[in-house]
N, C-alpha and C positions, 0 to 999 in steps of 0.2 A: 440465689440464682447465679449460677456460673456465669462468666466472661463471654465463652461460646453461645450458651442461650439467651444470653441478653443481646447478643449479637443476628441470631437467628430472630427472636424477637422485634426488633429492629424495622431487619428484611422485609418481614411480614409486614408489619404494619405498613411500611414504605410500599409493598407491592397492592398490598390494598386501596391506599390513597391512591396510587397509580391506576389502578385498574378503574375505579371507580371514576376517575375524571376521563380515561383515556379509552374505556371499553366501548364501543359506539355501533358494536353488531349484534344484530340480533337473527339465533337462524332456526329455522322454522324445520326439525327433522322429521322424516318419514321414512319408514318401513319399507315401503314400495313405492311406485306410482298411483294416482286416485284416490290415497288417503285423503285428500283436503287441505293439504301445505299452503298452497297459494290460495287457496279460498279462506282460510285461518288469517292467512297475512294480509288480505285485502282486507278480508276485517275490523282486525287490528290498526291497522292505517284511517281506514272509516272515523274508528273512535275519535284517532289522535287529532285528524282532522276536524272534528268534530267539537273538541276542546281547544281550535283553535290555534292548531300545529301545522306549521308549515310543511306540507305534505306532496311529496311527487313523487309519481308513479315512473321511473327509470325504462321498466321492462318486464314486462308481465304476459308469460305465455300462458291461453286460455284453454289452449287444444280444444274449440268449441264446443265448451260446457255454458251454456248458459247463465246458470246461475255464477260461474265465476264471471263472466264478462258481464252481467247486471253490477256486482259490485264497481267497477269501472266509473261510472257513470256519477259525473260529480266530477270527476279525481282528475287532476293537471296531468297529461302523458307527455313526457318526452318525445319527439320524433326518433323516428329511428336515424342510422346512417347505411347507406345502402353502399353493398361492398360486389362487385361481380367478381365471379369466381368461375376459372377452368377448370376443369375437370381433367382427368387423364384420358379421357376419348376424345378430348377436342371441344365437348359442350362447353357452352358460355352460359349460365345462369348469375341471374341477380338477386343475392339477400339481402335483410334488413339488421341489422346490427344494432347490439347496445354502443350509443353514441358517449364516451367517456367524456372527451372536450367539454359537450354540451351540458353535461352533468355537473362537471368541476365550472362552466361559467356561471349556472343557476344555483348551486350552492345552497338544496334546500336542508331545511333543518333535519328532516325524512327523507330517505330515498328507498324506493323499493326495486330491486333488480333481481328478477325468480333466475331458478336454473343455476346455483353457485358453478355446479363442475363443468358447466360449457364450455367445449373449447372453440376459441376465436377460431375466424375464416384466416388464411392470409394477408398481410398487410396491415393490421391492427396492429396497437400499442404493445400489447401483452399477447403470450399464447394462449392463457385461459379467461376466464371469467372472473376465478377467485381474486389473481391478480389485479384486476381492473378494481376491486371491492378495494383490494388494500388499499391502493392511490387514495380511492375516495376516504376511506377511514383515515389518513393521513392527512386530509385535506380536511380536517374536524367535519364530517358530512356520517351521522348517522346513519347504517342502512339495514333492512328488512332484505331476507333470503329465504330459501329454500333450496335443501337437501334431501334427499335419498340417501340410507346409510348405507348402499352397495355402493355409494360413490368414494366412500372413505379406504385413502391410500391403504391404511394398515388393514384394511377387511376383507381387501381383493382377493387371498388367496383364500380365503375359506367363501366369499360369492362363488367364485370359480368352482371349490368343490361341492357349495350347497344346491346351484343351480345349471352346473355344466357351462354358465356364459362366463368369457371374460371382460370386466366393464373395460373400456377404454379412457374414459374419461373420470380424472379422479381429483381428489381433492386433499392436501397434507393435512394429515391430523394437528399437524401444531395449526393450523390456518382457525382450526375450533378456539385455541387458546385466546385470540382476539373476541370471541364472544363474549356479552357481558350475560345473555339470555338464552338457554337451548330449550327450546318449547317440543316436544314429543307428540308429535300428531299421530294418534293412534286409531287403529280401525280395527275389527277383529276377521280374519279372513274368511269367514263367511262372506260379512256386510260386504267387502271389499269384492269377491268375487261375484256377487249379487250387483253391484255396481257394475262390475266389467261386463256381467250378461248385460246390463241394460243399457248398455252403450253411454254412459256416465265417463269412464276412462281412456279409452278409443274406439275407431270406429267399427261398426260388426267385422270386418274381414279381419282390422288386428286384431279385434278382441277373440277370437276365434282362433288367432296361431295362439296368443300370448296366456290364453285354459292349458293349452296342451303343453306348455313348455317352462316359461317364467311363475304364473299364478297359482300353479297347484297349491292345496293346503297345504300339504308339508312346507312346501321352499317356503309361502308367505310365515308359517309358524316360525321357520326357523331364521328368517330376516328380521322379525318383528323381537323376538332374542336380541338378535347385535346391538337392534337399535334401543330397546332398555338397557343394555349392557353399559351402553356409549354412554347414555346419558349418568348410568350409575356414577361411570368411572369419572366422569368432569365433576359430578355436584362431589366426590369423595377428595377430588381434588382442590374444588373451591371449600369443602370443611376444613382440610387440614390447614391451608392458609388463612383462614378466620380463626380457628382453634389457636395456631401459632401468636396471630395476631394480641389476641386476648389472653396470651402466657400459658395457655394449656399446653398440658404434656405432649410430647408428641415422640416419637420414635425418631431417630437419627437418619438422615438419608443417605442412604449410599448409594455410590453411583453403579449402574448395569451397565456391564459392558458384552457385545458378541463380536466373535472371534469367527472371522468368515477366510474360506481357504479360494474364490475365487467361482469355484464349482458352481452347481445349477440350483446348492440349497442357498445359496447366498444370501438372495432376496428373503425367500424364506427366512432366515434367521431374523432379517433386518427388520421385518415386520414384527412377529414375537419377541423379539427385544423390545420395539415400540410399547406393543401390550403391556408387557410384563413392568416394566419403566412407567407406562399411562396410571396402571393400576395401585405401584407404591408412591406413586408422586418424586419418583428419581429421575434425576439425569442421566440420558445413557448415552454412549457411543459407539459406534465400529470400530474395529480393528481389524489388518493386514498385517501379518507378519512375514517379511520380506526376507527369506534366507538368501536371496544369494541367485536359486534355480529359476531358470530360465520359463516365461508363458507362452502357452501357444496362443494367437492371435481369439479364440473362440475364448480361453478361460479368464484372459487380461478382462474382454468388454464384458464378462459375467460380475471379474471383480468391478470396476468402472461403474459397470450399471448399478450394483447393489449399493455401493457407495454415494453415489447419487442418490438412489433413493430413500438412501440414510438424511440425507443433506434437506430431500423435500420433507422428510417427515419430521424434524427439527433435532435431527442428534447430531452427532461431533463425528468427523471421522481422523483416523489417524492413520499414516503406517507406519511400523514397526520394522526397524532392519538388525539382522541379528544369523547366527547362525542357530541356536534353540529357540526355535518355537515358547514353547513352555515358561523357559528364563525368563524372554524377553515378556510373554503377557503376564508374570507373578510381578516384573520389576516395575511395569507399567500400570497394576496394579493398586501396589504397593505406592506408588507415587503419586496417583490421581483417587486413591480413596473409593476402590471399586468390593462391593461386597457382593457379589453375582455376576461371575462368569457365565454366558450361552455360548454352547459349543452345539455342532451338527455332528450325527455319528456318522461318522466314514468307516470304512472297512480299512481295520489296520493289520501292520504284517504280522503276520502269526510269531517270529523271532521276535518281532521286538515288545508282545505282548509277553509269551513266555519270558523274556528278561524284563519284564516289568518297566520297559522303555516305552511304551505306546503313549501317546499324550494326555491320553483322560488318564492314566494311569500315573503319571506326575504331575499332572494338577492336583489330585486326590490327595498324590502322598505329600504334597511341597503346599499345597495351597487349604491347609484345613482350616482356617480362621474364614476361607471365605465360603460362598456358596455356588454351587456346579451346579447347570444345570446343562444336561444330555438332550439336544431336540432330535428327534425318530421323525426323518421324513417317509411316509410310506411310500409312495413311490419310488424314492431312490432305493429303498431294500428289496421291495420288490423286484429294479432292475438288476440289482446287487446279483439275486438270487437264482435270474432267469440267464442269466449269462458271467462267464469269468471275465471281469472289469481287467481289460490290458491298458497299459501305461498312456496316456496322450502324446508324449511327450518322446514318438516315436524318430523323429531327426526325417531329415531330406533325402532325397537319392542321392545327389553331392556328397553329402556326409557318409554315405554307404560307400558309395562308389571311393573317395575316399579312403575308409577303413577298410575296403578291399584291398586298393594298389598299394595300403601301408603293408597290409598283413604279408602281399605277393612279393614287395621286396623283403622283409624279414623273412621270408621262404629263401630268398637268392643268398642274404646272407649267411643263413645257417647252413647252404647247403655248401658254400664256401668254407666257412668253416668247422666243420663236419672234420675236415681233414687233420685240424690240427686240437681241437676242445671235446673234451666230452662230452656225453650225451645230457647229461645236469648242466651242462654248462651254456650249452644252447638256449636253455628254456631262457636266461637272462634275455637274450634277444629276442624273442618273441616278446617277454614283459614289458621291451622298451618299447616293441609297436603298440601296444595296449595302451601304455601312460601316453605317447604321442599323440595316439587318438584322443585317448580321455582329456585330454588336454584340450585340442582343439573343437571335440564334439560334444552331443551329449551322451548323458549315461545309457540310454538302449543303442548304442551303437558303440561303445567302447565292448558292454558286454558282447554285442555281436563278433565283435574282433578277439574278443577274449576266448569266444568259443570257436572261432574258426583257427586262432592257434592253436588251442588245446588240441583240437581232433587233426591237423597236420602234424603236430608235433608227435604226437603219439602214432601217428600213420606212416608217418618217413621216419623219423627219426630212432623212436622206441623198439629197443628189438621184443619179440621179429616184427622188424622192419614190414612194408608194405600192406599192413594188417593193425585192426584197431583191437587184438590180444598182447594183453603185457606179460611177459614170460617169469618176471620175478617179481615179487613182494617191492625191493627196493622202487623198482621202477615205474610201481603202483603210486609209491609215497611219494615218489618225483613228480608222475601227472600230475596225482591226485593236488600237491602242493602249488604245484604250478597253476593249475584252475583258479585256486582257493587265492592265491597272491596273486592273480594279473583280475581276480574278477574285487578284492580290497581294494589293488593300485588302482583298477579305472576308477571303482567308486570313489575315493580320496581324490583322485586328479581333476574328476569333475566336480567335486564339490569346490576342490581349492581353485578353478577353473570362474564356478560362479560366484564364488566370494568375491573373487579379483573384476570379474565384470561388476556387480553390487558396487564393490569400494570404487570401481572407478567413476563409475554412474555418482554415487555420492560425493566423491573427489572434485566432478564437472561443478554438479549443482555448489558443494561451496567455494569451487574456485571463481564461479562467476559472481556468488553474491559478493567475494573478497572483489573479486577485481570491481565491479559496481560500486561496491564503499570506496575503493581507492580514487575511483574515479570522481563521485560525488562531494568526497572531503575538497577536492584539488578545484571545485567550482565555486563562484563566490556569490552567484547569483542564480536568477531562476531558472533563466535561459541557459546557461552552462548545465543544470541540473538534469533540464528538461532534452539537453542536445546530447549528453553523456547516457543520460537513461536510454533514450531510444536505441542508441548506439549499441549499448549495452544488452539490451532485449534482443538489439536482432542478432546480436552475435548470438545469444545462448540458447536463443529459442528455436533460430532458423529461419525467422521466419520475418514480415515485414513489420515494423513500428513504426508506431509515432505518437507523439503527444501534443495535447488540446490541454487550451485555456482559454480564459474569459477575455475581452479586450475593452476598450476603457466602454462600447457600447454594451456591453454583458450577452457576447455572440462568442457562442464558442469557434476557435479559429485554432488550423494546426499551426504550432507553433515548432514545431522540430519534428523532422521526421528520418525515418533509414530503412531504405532509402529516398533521398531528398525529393526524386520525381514522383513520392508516392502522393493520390490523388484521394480524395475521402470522397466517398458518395453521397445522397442527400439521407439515403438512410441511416450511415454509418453516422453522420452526423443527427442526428434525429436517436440514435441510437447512444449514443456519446453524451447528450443534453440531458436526455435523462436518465443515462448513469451518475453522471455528477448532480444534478438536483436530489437525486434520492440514497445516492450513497451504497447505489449496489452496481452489483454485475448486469449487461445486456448483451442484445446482438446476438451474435452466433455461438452453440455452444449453450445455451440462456434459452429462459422461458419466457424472455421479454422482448420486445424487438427484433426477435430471431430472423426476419430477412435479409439482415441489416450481412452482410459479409465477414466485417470486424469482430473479434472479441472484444467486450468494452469494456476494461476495468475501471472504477473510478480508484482516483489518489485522493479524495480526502472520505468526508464524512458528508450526510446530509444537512448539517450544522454549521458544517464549514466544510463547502467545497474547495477542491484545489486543483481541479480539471480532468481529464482524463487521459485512460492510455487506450490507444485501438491496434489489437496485432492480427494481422491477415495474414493464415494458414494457407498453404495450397489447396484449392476448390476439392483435390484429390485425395487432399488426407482427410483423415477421420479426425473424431475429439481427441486431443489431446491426451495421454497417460494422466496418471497420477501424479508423478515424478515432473513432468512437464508445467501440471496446471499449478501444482504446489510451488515450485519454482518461479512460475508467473508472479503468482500471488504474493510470493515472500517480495521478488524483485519490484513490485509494485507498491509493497507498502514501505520498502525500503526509499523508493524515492517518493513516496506520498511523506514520509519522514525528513526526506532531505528537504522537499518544500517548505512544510510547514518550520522547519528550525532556519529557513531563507525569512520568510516572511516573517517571523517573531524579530530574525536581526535585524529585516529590514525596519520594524516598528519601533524593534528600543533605535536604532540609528535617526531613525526621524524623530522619537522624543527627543532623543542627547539635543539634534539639527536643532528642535525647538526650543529646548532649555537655551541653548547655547543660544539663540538666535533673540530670544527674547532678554537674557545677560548684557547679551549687546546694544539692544535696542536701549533699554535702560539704562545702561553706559554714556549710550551715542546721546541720549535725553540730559543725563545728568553732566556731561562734559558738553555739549551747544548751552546749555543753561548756564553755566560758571563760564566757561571762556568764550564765549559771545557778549552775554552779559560784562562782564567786568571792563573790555577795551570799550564797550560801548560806552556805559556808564561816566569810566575817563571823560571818552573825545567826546558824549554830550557835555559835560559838567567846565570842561576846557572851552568848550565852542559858548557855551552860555555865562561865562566868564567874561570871554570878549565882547560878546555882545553888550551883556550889560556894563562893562568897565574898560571898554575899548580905549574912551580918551582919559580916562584917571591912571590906566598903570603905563610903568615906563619899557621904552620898547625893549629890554630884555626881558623881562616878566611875557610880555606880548609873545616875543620869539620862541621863549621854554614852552609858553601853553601851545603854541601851533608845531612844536616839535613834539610833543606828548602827544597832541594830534594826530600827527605825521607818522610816530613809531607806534601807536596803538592803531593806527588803520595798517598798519606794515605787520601788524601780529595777525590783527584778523586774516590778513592776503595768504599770509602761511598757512593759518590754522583751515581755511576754504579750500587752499591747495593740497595741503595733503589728506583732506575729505575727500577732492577729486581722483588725488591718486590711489588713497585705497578703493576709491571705487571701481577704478577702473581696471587694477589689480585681482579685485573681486570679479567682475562678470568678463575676466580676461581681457580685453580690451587693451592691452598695453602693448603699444606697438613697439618694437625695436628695431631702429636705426643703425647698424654695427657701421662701425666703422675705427682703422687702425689711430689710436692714439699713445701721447708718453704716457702714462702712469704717474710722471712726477707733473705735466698740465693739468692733472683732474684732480692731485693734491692740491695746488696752489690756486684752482680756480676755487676751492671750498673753505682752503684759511682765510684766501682773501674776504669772500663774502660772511665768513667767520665774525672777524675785525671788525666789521662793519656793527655789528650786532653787540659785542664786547671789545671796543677797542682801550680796555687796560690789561688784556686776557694776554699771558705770553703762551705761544705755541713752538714747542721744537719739534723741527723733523729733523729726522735720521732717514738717506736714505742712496743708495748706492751710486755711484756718477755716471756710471753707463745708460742709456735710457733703456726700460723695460714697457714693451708695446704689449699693449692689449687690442683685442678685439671684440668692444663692445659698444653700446651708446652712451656716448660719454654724457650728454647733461644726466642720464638717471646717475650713472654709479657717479656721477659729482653731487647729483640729492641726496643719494643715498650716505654719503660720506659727511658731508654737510650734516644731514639731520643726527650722525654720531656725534660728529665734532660738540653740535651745540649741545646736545643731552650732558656731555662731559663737561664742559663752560659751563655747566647751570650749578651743576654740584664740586666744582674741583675748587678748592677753597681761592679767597681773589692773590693771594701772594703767591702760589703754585702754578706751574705752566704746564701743559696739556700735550703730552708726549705722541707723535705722528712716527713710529716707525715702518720702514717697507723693507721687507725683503723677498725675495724668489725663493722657493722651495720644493723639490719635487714635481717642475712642471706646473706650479701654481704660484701665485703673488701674494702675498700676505700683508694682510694694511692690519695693525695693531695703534687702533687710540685708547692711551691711557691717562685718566687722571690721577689724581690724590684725594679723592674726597672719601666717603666713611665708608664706600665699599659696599658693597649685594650679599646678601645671604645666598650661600650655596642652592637653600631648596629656592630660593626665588631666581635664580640662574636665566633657567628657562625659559620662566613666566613673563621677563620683561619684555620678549617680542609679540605678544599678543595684544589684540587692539584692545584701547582702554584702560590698558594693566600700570599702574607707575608707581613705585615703590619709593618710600621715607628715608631717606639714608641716614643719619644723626638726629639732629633736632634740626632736619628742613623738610619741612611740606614741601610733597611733587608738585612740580610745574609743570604746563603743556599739560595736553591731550592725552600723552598716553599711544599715541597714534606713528611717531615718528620714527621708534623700531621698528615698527610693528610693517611699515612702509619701506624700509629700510631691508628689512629680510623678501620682503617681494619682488622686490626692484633686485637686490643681488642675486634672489634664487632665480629670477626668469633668465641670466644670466648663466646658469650651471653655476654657481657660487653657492656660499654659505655664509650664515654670520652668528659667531656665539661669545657667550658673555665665560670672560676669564679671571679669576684673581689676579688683583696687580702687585706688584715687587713689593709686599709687605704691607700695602694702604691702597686704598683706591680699587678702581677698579680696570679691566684690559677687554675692551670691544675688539674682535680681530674677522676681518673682511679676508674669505676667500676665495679670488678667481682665478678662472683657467688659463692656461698660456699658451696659448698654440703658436702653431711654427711661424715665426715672420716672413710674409709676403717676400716673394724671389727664392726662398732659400730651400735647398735640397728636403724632399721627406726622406 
């Protein structure tokens, strides 16, 4: 077994376990109306109830047949929800609605809700029915349905031609794919039509149009077709996925692709690709190949719409930009693993057939590894046939009007120049009105100008003059060439005209996703992400943003918006809620919440939400292009991306917070445990000495135990005090008292109190005789200096003295204490200002906390100082204190 098909193997098997825990629909298909669907499903339900299955009746229309509303009976119904609805004459009428809420709060293990392709009233969750199923089948809730297969998206165009109707209300073929069960409720159109006489199906007046129109035997024969067809093509599609599963052979899939030009066959293709894809068990997709040429408003929304109902029917869509057609779908191809091209036949130009330049004609010859298929719409040949198909793409009156006044002054200046260039030489200036034009318009109006030079030029200019007879050969081959190269140059100008709109159009699109990334890198948090994206959206789209998030109550709330006065509505937000809960698209634009104003992107997943975007178009524009919506979408998961890498930093930052914060805790445990302990231990063991031996020992003895006393309660005061002061370092809290002192009183107020603590310790300062004023609070930087001093006393060996230098430098003061003792490791440099941290220097265990650096760079840095650990002159080590020196009080800035 190959790599690939143990791979495909795999899939299978995976997609089977899946389906098998996840499939939870079951839908009950019919032919027509009156076959029995919902009396089948009511039955069905009976049983399960019967064995004891939590069973509810959602929504079951009976169209008063009896015998279906007997089964009823017994069975838990829903209440409706009653939704009133206007009309466009004014009428007010009230329906009953499938109530979704109430379904998703009862949660029964069955649900049954008839009528899949209904579509909702106004105001509801969803615009259809099917929608409302998904929720529920997402919500693990079982459900029973019924279908008609003229409801089925991909069979509408041939209902249409089997029965003259167009259905209105349909249902995505992929929506089948969530089926775990397709049951075929079959009737033979006799019985069926034997039914509709006996008023079984509706009541005598319809059943009475619907003999003459929908019911005949033919249309039910040829409905009842689709509907075995449908079923064939799903149970073909759940064998090859079991056959896969179980390592049988199976043929390779490739993916179908059709190739739609915008036109009226569009739809058309997008369906028969469906089939034709339904039937091999492949993937298929759309494609637009985008040269460059401009749409007119009617064939954009043809393209738009087919695309779209690519989108409902579950394939891919793409566009393609490119200047060949052909290239670009062989390379596309070629890259996505397509082995079936659908193309519609168009009427191509007779030149570029004879050159073997027509498009089926270089698929054919460039594309022979794959397979072609040709779709034959009758109708459009038929139109093809009955009339000569003229360009759409005929330009404005402006653009005429236009290529008129261009043509009227190249008339003024040839007739200027007339006097001095010959008559060949003229025609250049008429060329250049032609490329002007072509330039700025489109190609049926460059040729119009092309042909209105021609017959001026040869009417003034060609002799004889004032007559469209050319008198010599030569000056045959001058019009003639002149036609021939100004009707090239326009075509060339307008191509090279809309390549340059194309690239610039594509130019915007990635100049905004660049500028969006630029702007998203340069954010550190969510709120910058989410203030930069809107930002970003409304510039490129036009149009209004803003984005939604959760807040610590889990309400969605805008959080940025552009512009800032923009206001969300109750629907927009209601629209917003369950875009983010579910992980799709809503609102406007959408088949979900569509009253809602907004288009509602979500930025994450339904897995993990990350809030949403809502952008409001002008009430006046229509949907969005392609170019637009794809743009949205990309710019949307761009910052659904930038979130989601906020929030992972924000998580490993709060591990690090935690690691680090529990280090410390353990720290702050194991250093209260040793130096709490051990002065305690002393002054109990000093105190309990006296006590018990008060009048046996002599009163020096007495004095040394109450001075041990004395300095191990003076350790504990220090070691309490500077707990206090990183605390209050910590939650900020450290007030600063500035005020101007010398520099050399806040050295001598810290040896002095130095001494005290080591008075065998010698200390030299060095330090300049002028006094140097700071402005700070002096008892910190005297703590701070202090708690240097003594770190250096603890380790500077006892015959060595403890070097205090100061000097000014650069606008700052530099206090250097140096010892002699064994000196800091380079990587430990750092490390020694962190709380807890104390490092071995030779053969002496650390003393203190650990604490008194670490206090010591708080208290200088609230200051604008600095403090770092230096090599000393060959031993020991160089603490060096830096603070700022501003201008002394009175004196000139």
């Amino acid at each position: 077994m190959t790599e690939s098909s143990r791979e495909a193997r795999a899939d299978a098997l995976l997609n089977t376990a899946h389906e098998e825990h996840n499939r939870r629909l079951k839908i009950f298909l019919g032919a027509a109306p009156g076959v029995g669907k919902t009396y089948a499903m009511l039955s069905a339900a009976r049983e399960l109830k019967r064995q004891g299955v939590d069973v509810v009746v959602g929504l079951v229309e009976t169209h008063g047949r009896a015998e279906t509303a007997a089964l009823l009976e017994g069975m838990e119904v829903l209440p409706r929800r009653p939704v009133r609805y206007e009309s466009f004459n004014g009428g007010d009428r009230e329906f009953n609605e499938f109530d979704l809420d109430a379904a998703l709060a009862r949660k029964p293990t069955v649900l049954l809700v008839d009528e899949l392709a209904h579509r909702n009233l106004p105001g509801g969750r969803h615009e259809r029915r099917w929608q409302d199923i998904a929720e529920l089948l997402d919500a693990g809730i079982e459900v029973y349905t019924a279908l008609n297969v003229q409801h089925l998206e991909s069979l509408n165009d041939q209902v249409q031609r089997i029965t003259g109707i167009t259905v209105r209300e349909t249902v995505p073929d992929a929506f089948l794919d969530h089926a775990r069960d397709i049951v075929l409720i079959d009737l033979p159109p006799r019985e069926l039509i034997a039914r509709l006489k006996q008023g079984k199906v509706y009541v005598p007046e319809t059943a009475a149009a619907a003999l003459n129109a929908f019911f005949s035997p033919t249309n039910l024969a040829a409905l009842r077709e689709l509907a075995v067809g449908t079923i064939a093509d799903h149970v073909d599609s759940d064998l090859r996925e079991h056959m896969l599963a179980r390592g049988s052979a199976m043929t390779v899939r490739r993916r179908v692709l059709a190739a739609i030009d915008g036109h009226a066959q569009s739809d058309y293709l997008v369906r028969v690709a469906r089939r034709i894809a339904e039937r091999r068990g492949a993937p298929w997709s759309v494609a637009y190949v985008d040269t460059g040429a401009r749409l007119d408003p009617v064939r954009r929304e043809q393209r738009d719409a087919a695309m779209r109902l690519a989108r409902r029917l579950g394939g891919e869509t793409i566009i393609l930009r490119g200047h060949s057609i052909a290239d670009e779908l062989l390379a596309h191809a070629d890259r996505e693993g397509v082995g079936q091209i659908i193309l519609g036949r168009t009427r191509e130009r007779l030149i570029a057939r004879m050159l073997g330049r027509s498009l089926t004609q270089m698929l054919l010859r460039r594309g022979a590894h794959m397979e072609l298929t040709i779709i034959a719409t009758p109708a459009e040949r038929a139109k093809a046939r009955r009339r000569l198909r003229l360009p759409r793409d005929r330009g404005s009156r402006s653009e005429y009007v236009y290529a008129t006044l261009a043509t009227l002054v190249a008339f003024g200046l040839a007739f200027i120049a007339d006097r001095y260039l010959s008559v060949a030489n003229l025609s250049l200036i008429f060329l250049t009105a032609v490329l002007v034009v072509a330039v700025r318009t489109r190609m049926t109006v460059a040729v119009y100008t092309a042909i209105l030079c021609f017959i001026g030029y040869n009417f003034f200019f060609a002799p004889p003059r004032y007559t469209l007879e050319i008198a010599n050969f030569d000056d045959v081959l001058a019009v003639t060439l002149f036609l021939v190269a100004a009707l090239v140059c326009s075509r060339l100008a307008t191509r090279l005209a809309s390549q340059v709109e194309s690239l610039r159009a594509s130019h915007a699109q990635t100049r905004a996703l660049l500028t969006l990334g630029q702007q998203l890198s340069t954010s550190t948090d969510a709120d910058g992400i989410r203030t930069a994206g809107s930002r970003a959206l409304a510039r490129a789209l036009h149009c209004d943003a803003s984005m939604l998030a959760r807040d610590a109550d889990q309400v969605l709330q805008v959080v940025a918006s552009e512009p800032t006065d923009r206001v969300f509505t109750a629907q927009d937000l209601a629209a917003a809620d369950w875009s983010d809960r579910h992980g799709e698209q809503a609102g406007r634009f959408t088949d979900t919440l569509n009253a809602a104003p907004c288009w509602i992107l979500p930025l994450g997943s339904d897995t993990r939400p990350l809030g949403a975007i809502g952008l409001r178009f002008d009430p006046a524009e229509g949907e969005p292009d392609a170019d637009r919506r794809s743009l949205a979408l990309a710019m949307a998961q761009d910052i659904g991306q930038a979130l989601e890498r906020a929030r992972l930093s924000d998580e490993l930052e709060g591990a690090r917070v935690q690691g680090e914060t529990e280090r410390l805790r353990n720290a702050l445990l194991s250093s209260v445990s040793h130096d709490l302990r051990s002065p305690l231990a002393s002054m109990i063991g000093a105190a309990g000495t006296l006590i018990s031996y008060e009048a046996k020992l002599p009163p020096e003895e007495r004095r040394e135990l109450l001075e041990s006393i004395l300095g191990e309660g003076q350790r504990l005061d220090r070691y309490i005090q500077n707990l206090l002061d990183m605390t209050r370092l910590g939650h900020g809290t450290l007030k600063l008292s500035r005020d101007w002192t010398d520099s050399s009183e806040i050295i001598a107020a810290a040896v002095t109190r130095l001494r005290k603590l080591f008075p065998d310790l010698r200390v030299e300062t060095v330090a300049p005789q002028e006094p140097i004023l700071l402005y700070v609070h002096p008892a910190l930087i005297e703590q701070a200096l202090f708690n240097i001093l003594e770190n250096a006393a603890r380790f500077s060996p006892a015959d060595e003295a403890v070097r205090v230098t100061v000097q000014s430098k650069e606008e700052r003061l530099l206090i250097d204490v140096s010892d002699r003792g064994p000196g800091i490791p380079e990587a430990e440099r750092a490390q020694i200002f962190d709380m807890f941290y104390s490092v071995s220097r030779g053969d002496r265990a650390p003393q203190g906390t650990g604490l008194g650096l670490a206090i010591c760079r708080g208290m200088i840095g609230a200051h604008g100082g600095s403090v770092e650990a230096l090599p000393g002159d060959g031993i020991g080590t160089t603490i060096r204190i830096s603070l700022p020196l501003p201008a002394p009080p009175g004196s000139d800035p």
